[in-house]
Backbone as CSV, one residue per row, in Angstrom:
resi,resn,N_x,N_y,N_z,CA_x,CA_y,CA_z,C_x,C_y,C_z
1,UNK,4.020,-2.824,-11.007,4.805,-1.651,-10.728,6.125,-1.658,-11.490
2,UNK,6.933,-2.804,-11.592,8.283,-3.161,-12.064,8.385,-2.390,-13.744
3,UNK,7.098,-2.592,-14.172,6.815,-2.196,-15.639,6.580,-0.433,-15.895
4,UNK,6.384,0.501,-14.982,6.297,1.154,-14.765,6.897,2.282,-14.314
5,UNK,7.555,2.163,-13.475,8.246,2.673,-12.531,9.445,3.594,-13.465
6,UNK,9.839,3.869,-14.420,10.659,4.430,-15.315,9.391,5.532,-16.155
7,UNK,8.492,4.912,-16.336,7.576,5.839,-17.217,7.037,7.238,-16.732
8,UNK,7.668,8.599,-16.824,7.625,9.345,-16.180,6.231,10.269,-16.435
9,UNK,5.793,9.792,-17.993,4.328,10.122,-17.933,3.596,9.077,-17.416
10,UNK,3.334,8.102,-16.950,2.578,7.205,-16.526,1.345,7.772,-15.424
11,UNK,-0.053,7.260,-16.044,-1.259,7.896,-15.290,-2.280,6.438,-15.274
12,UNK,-2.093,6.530,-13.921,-3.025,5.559,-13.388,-4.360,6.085,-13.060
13,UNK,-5.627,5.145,-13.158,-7.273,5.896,-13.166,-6.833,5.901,-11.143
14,UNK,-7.965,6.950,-10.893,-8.180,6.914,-9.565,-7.112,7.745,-8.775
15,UNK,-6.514,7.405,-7.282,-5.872,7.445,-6.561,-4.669,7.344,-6.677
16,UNK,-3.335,7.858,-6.253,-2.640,7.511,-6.228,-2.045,6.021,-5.736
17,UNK,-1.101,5.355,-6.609,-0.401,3.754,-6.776,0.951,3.961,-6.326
18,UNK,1.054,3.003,-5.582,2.604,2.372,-5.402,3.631,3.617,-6.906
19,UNK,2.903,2.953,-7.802,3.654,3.330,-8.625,4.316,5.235,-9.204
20,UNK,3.082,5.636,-8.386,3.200,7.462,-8.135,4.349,7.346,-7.689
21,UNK,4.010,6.738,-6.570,4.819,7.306,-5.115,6.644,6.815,-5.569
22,UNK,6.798,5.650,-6.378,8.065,5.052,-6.999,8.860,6.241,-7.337
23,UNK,7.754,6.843,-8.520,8.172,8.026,-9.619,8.845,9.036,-8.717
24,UNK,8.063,9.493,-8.049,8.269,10.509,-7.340,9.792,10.537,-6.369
25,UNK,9.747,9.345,-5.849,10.696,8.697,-4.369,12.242,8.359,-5.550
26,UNK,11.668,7.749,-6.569,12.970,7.631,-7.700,13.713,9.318,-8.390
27,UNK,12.793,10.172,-8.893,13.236,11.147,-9.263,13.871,11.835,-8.245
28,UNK,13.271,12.133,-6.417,13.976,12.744,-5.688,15.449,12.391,-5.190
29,UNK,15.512,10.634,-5.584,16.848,10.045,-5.014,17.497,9.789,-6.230
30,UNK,17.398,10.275,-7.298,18.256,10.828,-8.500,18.911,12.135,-8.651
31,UNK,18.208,13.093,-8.101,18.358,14.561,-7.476,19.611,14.522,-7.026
32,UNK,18.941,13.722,-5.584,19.563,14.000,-4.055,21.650,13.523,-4.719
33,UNK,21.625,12.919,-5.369,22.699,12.263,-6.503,23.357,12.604,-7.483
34,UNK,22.942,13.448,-7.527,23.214,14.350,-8.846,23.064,14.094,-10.250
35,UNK,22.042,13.112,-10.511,21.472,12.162,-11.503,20.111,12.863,-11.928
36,UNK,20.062,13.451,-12.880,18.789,14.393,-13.063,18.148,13.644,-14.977
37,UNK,16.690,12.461,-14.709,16.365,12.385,-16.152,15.896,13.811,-16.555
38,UNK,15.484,14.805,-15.597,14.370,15.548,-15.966,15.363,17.015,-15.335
39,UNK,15.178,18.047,-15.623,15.767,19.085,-14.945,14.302,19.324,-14.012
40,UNK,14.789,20.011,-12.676,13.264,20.233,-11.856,12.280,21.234,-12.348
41,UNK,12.586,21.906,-13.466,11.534,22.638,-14.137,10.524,21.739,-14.892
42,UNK,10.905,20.347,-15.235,10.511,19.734,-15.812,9.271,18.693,-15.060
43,UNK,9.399,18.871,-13.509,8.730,17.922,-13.167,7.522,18.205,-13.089
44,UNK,6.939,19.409,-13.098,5.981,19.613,-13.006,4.922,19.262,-14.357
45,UNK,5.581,18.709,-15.299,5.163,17.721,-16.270,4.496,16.183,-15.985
46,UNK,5.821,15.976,-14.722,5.267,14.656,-14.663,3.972,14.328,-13.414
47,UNK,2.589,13.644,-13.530,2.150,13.799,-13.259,2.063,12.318,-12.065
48,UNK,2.836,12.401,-11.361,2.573,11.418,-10.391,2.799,12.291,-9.410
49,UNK,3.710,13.594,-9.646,3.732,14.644,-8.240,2.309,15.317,-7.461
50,UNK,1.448,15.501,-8.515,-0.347,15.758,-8.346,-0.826,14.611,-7.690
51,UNK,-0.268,13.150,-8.218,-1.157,12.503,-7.791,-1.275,12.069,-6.087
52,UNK,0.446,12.013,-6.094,0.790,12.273,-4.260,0.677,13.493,-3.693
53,UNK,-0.160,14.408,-4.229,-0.088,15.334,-3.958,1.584,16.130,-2.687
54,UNK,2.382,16.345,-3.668,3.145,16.659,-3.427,3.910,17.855,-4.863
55,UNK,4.459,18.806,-4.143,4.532,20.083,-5.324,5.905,19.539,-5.456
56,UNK,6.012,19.514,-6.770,7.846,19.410,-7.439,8.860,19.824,-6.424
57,UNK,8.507,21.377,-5.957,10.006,21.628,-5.522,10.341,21.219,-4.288
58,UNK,9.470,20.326,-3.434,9.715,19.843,-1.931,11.010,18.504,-2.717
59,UNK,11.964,18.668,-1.709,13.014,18.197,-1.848,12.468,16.485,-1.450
60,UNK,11.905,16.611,0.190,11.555,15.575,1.192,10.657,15.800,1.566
61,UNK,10.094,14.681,2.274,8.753,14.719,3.076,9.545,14.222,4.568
62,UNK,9.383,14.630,5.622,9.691,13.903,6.592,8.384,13.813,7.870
63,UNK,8.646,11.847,8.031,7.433,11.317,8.260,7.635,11.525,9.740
64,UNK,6.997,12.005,10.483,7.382,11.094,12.319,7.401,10.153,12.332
65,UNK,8.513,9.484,12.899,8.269,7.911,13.606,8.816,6.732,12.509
66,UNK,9.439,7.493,11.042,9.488,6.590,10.220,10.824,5.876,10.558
67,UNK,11.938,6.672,11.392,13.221,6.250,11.980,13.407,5.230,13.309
68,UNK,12.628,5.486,13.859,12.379,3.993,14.877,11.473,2.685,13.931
69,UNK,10.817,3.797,12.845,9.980,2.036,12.438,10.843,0.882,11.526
70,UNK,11.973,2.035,11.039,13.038,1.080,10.345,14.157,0.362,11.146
71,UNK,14.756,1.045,12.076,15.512,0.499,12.859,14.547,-1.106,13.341
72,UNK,13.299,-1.017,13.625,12.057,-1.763,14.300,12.219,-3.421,13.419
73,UNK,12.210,-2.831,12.162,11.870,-3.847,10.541,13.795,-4.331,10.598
74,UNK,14.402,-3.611,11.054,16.143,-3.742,10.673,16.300,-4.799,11.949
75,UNK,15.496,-4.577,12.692,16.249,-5.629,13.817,15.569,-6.883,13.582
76,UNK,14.060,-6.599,13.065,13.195,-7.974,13.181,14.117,-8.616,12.534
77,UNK,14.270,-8.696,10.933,14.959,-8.917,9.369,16.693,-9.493,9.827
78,UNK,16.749,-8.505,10.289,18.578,-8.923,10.510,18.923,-9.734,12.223
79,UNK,18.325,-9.696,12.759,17.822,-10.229,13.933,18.775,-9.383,15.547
């Protein structure tokens, strides 16, 4: 993934990889920042948004339950 994760054409066979989901989770928290490699007209170029099936212009996804599961991992980790 480490090798990857910058390559904004990058196409993996099959299913979506770790490494989609990077692209995708990296370009939105470049956004959210005001750090843009790509203007958002552009993303629909890059093809890891198809592969998570997720359309360019969704800002976020919000998961249920993903906010107690971190607090969950934050207490195990930090004790």
């Amino acid at each position: 993934m480490p090798a990857h994760y910058q390559d904004l054409s990058y196409q993996s066979d099959g299913a979506a990889d770790y490494v989609d989901v990077v692209i995708v989770a990296r370009l939105q928290a470049l956004m959210e920042h005001g750090e843009q490699p790509l203007n958002p007209e552009q993303w629909q170029a890059v093809p890891a948004f198809a592969k998570v099936g997720l359309e360019p212009e969704v800002s976020f996804v919000e998961i249920e339950g993903v906010a107690e599961d971190r607090v969950e991992v934050e207490h195990i980790l930090i004790g």
